[in-house]
N, C-alpha and C positions, 0 to 999 in steps of 0.2 A: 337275701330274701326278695323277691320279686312281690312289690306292692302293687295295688290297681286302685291308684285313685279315684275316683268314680267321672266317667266321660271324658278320662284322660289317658297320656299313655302307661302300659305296664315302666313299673321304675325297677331296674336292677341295681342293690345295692352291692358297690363294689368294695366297701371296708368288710363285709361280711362273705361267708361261705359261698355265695353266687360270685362273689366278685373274684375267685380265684382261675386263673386261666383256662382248666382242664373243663369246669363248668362255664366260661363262655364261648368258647370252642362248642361247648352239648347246645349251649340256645341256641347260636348261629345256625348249628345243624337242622336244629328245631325248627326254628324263624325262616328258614331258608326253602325249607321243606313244605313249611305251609303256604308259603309265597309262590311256590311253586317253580322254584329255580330248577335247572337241570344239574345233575350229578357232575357235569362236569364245571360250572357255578360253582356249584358247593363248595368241591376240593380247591377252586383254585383263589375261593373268600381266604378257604381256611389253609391253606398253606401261604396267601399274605399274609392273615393273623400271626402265623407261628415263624416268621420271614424275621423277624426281629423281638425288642424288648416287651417287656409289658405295656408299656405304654402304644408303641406300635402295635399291637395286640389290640387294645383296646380305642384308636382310631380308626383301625381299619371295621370294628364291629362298630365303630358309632355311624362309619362312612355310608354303609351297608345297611344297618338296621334303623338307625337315630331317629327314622320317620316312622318307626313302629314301638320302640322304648326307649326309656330313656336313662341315662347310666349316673348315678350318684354315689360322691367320693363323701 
């Protein structure tokens, strides 16, 4: 679940339903979208994402987004 602490950043919890790969793959898209990256940005965050484990998954989304949310185990 995506929390908004107030004047802070959104927190994606990743023991929960958010935290499973298919769904941060969908933020990335999201977060990326609104940033305003180009299409070819996009594919090429998220074919690093999916380049390796979950953990590599989830560096490369902190690498990318970490200044906009923040990811809790």
């Amino acid at each position: 679940m995506i929390k908004d602490k107030s004047n802070s950043k959104p927190t994606i919890d990743l023991t929960g339903p958010d935290g499973n790969a298919f769904a941060l793959i969908g933020y990335a898209r999201k977060f990326a979208k609104q940033l305003d990256f180009t299409k070819e940005q996009i594919e090429t965050i998220i074919a690093e994402m999916m380049s390796g484990d979950y953990e590599n998954l989830i560096s490369v989304f902190d690498k990318n987004f970490g200044e906009y949310v923040d990811l809790e185990r």
